[in-house]
TIKE-118782 format. One line per field, with one value per residue: x, y, z of N, C-alpha, C in turn; residue number from 1; residue in one letter. Coordinates in Angstrom, 1 decimal, m for minus. Atoms other than C-alpha are relative to their C-alpha. Example, Ala and Ser with C-alpha at 12.3 -4.5 7.8 and 13.67 -1.06 7.14 Angstrom:
<rs>
n.east	c(0.9:m0.9);
n.north	c(m1.2:m1.1);
n.up	c(0.0:0.0);
ca.east	c(12.3:13.7);
ca.north	c(m4.5:m1.1);
ca.up	c(7.8:7.1);
c.east	c(0.9:m0.8);
c.north	c(1.2:1.1);
c.up	c(0.0:0.8);
k	c(1:2);
r	c(a:s);
</rs>
This chain:
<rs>
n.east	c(m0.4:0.6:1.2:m0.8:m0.7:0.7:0.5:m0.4:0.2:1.3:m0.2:m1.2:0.8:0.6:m1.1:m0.1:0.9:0.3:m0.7:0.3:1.5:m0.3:m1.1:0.5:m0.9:1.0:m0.1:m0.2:0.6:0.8:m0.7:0.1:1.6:0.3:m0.7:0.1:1.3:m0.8:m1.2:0.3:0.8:m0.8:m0.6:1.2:0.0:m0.6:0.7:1.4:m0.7:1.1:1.0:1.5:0.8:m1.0:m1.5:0.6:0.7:m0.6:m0.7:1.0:0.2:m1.3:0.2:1.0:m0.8:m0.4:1.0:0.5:m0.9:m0.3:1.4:m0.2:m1.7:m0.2:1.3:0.9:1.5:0.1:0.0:m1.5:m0.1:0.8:m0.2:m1.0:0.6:0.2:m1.2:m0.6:1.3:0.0:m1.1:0.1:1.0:m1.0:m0.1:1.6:0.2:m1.6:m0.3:0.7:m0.5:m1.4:0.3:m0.3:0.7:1.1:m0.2:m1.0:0.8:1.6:m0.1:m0.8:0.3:0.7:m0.2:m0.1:1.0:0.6:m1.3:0.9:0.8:m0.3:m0.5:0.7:0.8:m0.6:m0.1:1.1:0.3:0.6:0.4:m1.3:0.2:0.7:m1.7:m1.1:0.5:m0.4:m1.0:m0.7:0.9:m0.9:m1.1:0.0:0.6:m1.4:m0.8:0.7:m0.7:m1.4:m0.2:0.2:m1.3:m1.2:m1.6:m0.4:m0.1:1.0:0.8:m0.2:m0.2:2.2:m0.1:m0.9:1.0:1.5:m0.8:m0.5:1.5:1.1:m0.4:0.4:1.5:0.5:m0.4:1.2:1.2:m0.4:m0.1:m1.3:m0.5:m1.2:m1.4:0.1:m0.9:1.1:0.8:m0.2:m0.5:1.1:0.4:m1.1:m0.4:1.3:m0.4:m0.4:0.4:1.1:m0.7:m1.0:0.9:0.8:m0.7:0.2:1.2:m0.1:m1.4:m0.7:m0.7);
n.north	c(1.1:1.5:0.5:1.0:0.0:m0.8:1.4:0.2:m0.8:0.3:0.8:m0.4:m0.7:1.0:0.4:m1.2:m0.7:0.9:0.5:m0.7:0.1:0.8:m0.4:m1.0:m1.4:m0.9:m1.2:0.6:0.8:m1.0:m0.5:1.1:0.3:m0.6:0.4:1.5:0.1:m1.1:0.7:1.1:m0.7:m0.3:1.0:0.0:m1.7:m0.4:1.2:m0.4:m0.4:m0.8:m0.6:0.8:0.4:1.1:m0.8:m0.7:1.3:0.4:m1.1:m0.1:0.8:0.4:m1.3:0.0:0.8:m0.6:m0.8:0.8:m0.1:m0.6:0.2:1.3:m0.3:0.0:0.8:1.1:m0.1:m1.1:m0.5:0.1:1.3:m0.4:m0.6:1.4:0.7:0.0:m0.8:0.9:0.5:m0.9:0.3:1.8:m0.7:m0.8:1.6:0.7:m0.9:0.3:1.5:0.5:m0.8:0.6:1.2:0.8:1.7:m0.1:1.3:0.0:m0.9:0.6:0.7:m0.3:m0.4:0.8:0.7:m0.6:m0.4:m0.1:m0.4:m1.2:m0.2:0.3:m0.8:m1.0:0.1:m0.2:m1.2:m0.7:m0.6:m1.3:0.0:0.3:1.6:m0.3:m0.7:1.2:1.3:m0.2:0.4:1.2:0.9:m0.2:0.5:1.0:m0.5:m0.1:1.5:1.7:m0.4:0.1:1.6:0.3:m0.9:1.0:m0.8:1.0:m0.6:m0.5:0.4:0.0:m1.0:m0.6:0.9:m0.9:m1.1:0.3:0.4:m0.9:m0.5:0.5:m0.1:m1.1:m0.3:0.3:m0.9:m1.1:0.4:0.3:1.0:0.4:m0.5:0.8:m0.6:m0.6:0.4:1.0:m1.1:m0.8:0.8:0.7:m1.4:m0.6:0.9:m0.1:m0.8:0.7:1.0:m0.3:m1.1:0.9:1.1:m1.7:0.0:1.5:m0.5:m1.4:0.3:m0.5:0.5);
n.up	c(m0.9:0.3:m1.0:m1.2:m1.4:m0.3:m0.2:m1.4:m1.1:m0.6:m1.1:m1.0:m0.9:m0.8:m0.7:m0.4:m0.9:m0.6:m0.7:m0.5:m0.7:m1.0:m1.3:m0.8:0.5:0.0:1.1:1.2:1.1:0.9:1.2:0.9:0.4:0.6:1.2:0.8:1.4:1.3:1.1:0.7:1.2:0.9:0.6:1.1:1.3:0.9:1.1:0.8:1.3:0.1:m1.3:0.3:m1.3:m0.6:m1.2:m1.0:m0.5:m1.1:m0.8:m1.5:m0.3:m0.8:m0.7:m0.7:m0.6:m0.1:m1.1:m0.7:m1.0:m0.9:m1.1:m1.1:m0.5:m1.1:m0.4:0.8:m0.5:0.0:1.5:1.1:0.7:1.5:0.9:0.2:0.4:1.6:1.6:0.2:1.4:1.2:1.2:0.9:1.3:1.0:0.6:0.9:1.4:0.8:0.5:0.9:1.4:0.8:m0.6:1.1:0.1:m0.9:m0.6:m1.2:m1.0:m1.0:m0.8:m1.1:m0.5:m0.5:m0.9:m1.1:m0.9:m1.3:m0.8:m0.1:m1.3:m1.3:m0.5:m0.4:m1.3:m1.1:m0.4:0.0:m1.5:m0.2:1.0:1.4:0.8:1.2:0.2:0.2:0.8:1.4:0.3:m0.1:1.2:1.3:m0.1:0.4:1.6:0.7:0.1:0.5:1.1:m0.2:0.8:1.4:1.3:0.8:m0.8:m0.9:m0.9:m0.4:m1.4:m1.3:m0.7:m0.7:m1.2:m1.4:m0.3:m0.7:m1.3:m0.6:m1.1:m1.7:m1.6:m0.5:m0.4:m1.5:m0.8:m0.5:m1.3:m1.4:m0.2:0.3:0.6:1.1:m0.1:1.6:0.6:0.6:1.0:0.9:0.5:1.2:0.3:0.8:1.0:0.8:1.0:0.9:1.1:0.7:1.8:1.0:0.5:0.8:1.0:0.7:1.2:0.7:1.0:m0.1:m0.9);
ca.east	c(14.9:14.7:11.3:13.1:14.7:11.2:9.7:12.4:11.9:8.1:9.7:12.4:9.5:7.6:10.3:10.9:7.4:6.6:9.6:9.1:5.4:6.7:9.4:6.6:8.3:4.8:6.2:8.2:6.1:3.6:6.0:6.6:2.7:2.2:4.7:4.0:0.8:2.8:6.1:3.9:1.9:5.3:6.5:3.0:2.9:6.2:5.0:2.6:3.3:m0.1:m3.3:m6.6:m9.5:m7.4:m4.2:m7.0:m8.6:m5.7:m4.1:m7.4:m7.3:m3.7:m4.6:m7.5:m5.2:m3.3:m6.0:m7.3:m4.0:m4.0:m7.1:m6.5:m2.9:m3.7:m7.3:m9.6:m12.9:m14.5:m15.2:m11.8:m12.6:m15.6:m13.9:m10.8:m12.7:m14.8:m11.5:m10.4:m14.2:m14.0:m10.6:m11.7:m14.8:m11.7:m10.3:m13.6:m14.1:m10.5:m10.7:m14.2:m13.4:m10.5:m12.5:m11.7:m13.9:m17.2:m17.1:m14.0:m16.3:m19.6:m17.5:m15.6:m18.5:m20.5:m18.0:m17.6:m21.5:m21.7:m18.1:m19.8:m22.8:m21.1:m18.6:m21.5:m23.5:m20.4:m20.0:m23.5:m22.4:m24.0:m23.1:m20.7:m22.6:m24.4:m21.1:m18.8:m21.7:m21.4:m17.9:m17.3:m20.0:m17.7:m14.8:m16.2:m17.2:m13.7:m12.4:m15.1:m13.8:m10.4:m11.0:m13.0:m10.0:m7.7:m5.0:m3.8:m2.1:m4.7:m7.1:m4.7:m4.2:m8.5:m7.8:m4.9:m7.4:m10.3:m7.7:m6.4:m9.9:m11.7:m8.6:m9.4:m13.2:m13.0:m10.5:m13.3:m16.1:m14.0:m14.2:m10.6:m7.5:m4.8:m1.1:m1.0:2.3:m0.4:m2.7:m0.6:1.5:m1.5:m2.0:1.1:1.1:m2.5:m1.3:1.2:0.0:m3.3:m0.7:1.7:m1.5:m3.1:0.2:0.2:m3.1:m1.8:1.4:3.8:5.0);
ca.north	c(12.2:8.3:6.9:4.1:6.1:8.4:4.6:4.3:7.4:6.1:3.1:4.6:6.7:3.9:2.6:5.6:6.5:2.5:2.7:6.0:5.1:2.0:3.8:6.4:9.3:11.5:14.1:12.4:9.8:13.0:14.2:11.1:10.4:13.4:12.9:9.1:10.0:12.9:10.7:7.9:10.5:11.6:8.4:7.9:11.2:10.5:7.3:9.1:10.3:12.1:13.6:12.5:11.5:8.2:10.3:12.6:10.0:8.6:11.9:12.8:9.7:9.6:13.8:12.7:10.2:12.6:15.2:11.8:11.2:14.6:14.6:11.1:12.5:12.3:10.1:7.6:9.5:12.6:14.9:14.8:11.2:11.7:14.3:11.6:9.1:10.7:11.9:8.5:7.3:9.8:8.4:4.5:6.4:7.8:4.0:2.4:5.0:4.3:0.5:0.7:2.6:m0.2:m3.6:m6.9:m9.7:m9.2:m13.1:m12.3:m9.2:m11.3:m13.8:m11.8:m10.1:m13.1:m14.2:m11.0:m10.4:m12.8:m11.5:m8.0:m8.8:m9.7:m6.8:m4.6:m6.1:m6.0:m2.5:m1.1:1.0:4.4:6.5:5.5:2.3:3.5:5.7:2.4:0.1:2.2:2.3:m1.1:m2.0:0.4:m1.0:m4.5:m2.6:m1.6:m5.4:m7.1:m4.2:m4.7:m8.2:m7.3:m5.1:m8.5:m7.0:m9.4:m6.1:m4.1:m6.6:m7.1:m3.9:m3.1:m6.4:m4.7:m1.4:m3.5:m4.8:m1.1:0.4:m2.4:m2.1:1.6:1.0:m1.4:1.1:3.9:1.9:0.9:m2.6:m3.6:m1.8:m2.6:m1.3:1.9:0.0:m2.5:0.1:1.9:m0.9:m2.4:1.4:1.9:m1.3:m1.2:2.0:0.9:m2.3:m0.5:2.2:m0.8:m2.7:0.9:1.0:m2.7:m1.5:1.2:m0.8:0.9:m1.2);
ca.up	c(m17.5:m18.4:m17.8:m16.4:m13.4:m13.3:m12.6:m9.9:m7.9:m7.5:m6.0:m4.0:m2.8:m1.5:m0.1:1.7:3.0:3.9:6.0:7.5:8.5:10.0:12.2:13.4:11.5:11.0:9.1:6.9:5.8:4.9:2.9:1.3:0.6:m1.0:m3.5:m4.5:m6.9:m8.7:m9.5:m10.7:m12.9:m14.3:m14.8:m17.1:m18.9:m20.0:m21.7:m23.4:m27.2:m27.4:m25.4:m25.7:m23.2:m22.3:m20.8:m19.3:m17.7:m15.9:m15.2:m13.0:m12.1:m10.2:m9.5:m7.3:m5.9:m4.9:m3.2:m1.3:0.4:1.4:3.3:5.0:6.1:9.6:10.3:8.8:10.3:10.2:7.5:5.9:5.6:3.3:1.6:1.2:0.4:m2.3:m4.5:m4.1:m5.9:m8.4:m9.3:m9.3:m12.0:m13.9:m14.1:m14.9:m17.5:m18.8:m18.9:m20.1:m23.2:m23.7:m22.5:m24.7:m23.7:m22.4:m21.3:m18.6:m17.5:m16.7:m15.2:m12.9:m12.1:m10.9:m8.9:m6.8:m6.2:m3.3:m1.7:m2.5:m0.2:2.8:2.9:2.5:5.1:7.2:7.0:7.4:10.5:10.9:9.7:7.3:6.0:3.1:2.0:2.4:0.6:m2.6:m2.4:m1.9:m5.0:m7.5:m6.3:m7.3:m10.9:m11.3:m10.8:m12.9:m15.7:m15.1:m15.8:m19.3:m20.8:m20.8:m18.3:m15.8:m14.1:m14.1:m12.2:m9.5:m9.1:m8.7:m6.2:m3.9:m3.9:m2.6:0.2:1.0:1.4:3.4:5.8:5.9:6.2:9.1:10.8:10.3:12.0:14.6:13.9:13.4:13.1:10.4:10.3:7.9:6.8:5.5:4.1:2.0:1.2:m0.9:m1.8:m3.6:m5.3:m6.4:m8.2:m9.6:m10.9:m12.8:m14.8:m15.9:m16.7:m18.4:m20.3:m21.4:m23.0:m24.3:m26.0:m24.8:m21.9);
c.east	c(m0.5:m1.1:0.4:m0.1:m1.6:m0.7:0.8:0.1:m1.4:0.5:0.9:m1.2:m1.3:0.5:0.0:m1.6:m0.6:0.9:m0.3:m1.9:0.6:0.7:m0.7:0.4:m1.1:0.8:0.7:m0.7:m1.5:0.5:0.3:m1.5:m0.2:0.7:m0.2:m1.0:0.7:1.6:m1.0:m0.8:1.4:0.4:m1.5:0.3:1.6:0.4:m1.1:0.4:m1.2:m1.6:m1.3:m0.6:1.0:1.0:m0.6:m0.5:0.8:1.1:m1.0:0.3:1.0:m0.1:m0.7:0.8:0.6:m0.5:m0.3:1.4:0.6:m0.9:0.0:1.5:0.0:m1.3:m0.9:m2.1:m0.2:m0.3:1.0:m0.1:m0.8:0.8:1.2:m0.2:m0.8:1.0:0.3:m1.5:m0.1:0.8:0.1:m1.0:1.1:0.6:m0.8:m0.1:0.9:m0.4:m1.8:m0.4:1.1:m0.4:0.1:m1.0:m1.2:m0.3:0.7:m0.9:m1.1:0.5:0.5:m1.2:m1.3:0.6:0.5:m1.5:m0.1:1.1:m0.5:m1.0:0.1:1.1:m1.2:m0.7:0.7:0.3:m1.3:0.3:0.0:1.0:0.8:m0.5:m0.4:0.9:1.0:m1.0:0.4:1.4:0.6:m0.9:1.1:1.4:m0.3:m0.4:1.2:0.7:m0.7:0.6:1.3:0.2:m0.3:0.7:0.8:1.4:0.1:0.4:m0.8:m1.1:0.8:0.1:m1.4:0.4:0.6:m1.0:m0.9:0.8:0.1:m1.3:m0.6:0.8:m0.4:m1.7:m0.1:0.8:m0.6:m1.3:0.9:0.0:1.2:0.7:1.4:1.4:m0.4:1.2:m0.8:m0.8:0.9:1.4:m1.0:m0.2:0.6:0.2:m0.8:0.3:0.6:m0.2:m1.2:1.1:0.5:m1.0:m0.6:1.0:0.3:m1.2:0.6:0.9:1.4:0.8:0.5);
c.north	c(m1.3:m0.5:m1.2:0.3:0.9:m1.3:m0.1:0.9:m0.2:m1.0:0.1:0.9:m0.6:m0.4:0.6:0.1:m1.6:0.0:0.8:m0.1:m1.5:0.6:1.3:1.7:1.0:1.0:m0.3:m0.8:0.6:m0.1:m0.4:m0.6:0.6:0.1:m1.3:0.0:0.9:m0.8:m1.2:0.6:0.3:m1.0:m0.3:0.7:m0.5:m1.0:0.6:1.2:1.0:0.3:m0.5:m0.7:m0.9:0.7:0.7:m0.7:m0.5:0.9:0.2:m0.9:m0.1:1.7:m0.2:m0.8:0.5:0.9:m1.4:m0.2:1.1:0.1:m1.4:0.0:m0.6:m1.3:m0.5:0.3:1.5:1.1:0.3:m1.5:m0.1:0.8:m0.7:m1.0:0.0:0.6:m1.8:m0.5:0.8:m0.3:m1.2:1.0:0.0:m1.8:m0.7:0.3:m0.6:m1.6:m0.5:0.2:m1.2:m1.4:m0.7:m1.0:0.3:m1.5:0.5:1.3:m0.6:m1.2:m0.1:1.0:m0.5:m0.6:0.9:0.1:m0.6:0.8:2.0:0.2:0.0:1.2:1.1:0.3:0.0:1.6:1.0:0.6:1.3:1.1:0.2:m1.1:m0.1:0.5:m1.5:m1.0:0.6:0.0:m1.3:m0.5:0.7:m0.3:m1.6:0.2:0.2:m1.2:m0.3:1.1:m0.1:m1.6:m0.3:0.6:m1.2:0.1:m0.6:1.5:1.2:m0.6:m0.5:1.2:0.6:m1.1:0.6:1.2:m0.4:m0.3:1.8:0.4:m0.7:m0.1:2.0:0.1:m0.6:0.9:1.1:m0.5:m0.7:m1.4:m0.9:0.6:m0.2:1.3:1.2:m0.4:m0.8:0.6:0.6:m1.0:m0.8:1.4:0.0:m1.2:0.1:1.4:m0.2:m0.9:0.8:1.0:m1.1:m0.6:1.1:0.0:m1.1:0.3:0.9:m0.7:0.6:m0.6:m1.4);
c.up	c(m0.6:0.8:0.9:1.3:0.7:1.1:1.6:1.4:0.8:1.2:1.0:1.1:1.2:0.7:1.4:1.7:1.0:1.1:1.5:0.9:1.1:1.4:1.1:m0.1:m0.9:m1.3:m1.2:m1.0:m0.3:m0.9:m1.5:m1.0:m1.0:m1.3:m0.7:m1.7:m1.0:m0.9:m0.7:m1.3:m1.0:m1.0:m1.4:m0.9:m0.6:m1.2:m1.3:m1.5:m0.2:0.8:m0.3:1.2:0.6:1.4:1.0:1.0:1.5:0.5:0.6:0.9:1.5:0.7:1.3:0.9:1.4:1.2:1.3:1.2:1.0:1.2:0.7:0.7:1.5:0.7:m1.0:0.8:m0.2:m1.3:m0.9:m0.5:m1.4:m1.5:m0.7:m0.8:m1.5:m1.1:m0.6:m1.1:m0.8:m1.0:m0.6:m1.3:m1.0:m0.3:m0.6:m1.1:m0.7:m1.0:m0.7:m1.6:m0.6:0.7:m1.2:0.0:1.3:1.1:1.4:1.1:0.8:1.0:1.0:1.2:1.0:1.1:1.3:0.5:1.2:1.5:0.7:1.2:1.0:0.5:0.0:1.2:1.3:0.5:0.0:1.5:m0.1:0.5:m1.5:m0.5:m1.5:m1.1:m0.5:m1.1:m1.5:m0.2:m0.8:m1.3:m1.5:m0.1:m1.1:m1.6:m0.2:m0.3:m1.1:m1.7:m0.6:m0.6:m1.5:m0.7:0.2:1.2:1.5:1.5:0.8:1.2:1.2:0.7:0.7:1.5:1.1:0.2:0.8:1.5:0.9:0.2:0.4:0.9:0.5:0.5:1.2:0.8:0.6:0.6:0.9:0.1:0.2:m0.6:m0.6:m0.2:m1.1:m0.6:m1.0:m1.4:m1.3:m1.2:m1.2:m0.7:m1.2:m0.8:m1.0:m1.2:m1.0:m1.2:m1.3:m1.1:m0.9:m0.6:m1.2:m0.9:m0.8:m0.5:m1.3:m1.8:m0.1:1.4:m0.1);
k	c(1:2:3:4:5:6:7:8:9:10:11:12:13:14:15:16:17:18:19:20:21:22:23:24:25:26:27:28:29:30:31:32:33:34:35:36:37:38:39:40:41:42:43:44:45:46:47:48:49:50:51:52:53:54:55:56:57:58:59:60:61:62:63:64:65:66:67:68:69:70:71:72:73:74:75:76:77:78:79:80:81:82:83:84:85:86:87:88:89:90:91:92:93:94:95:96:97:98:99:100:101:102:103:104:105:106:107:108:109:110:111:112:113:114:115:116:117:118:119:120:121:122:123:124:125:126:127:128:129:130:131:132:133:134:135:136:137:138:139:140:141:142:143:144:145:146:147:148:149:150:151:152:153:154:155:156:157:158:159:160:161:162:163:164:165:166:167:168:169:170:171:172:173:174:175:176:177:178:179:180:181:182:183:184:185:186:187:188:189:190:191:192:193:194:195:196:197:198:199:200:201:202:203:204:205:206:207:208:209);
r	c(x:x:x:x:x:x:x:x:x:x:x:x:x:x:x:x:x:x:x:x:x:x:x:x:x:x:x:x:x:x:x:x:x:x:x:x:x:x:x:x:x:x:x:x:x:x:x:x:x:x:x:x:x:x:x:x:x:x:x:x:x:x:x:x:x:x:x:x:x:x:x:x:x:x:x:x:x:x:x:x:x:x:x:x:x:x:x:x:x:x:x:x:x:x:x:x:x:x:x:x:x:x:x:x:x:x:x:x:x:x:x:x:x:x:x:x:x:x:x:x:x:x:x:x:x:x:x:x:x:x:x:x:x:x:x:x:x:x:x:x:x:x:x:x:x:x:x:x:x:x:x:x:x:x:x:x:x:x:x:x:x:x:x:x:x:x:x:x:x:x:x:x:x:x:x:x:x:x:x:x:x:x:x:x:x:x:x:x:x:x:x:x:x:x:x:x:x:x:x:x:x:x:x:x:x:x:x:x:x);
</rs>
């Protein structure tokens, strides 16, 4: 199949499951979920001329993706959250790893990571609520590791896409403390982009996009 149209089934599938979550259509926009991290993995893999840590990397990467959206299928609490939550940190690690293996400019890294620390402190200290505070503080600190890396590999698409990520899990973190709750059209709408953007940016490293 042309990676082209592999490219267009991710977005047809977004399409799809954003609409379906909008219209309150539960079972579909499972269905649709579950499938988003696997077409975007095909569409990769079939960019990919040869194997090596790199490809492993962000095939875990979009695997974990994957597991994570199964385990938040239905709720943002509870121990399916944890267990949701940590695939999803396992898979920013798998990006980190990626883009720190393939960083260009240590400059763009110290400067991106100076300007998240104070942003960093105040969502931490916003979500210190028991007992998910500690849980969401690390999160939200390797989140801000993936951006300030994102920034030192050179890749414009890459750091928006760590950006949209930081959006979609602090609407899921204020949702799980109860403090404010955000559409999951919202959520997974930053979801599905933030994905996106990091492969095309992952493949703009690579040279092949």
């Amino acid at each position: 199949m042309n990676m082209n149209n592999l490219l267009c089934i991710y977005l047809i599938l977004c399409t799809l499951h954003l609409t379906f979550l909008s219209e309150g259509l539960p079972r579909l926009s499972h269905t649709t979920k579950l499938l988003l991290m696997p077409a975007l993995l095909a569409y990769f893999l079939s960019l990919q001329t040869e194997g090596g840590i790199s490809t492993l990397l962000v095939t875990l990467a979009l695997l974990l993706g994957t597991i994570g959206d199964a385990f938040l299928l239905n709720n943002h609490k509870g121990k399916l959250f944890f267990a949701g939550m940590g695939s999803f940190f396992l898979g920013h690690i798998c990006y980190g790893t990626y883009l720190a293996l393939h960083y260009k400019s240590g400059v763009y890294l110290l400067v991106a990571a100076l300007f998240l620390l104070y942003p960093l402190f105040r969502i931490i200290k916003s979500l210190q609520v028991p007992p998910y505070g500690v849980c969401l503080g690390i999160y939200a600190t390797i989140l801000a590791v993936l951006i300030a890396l994102s920034a030192g590999s050179g890749s414009l698409f890459c750091t928006l896409g760590a950006i949209a990520f930081s959006f979609s899990d602090y609407f899921i973190a204020k949702d799980t403390i109860g403090e404010k709750t955000y559409s999951p059209t919202a959520v997974m709408g930053t979801y599905t982009l933030a994905q996106l953007l990091l492969i095309l940016g992952i493949l703009s490293i690579q040279g092949v996009w």
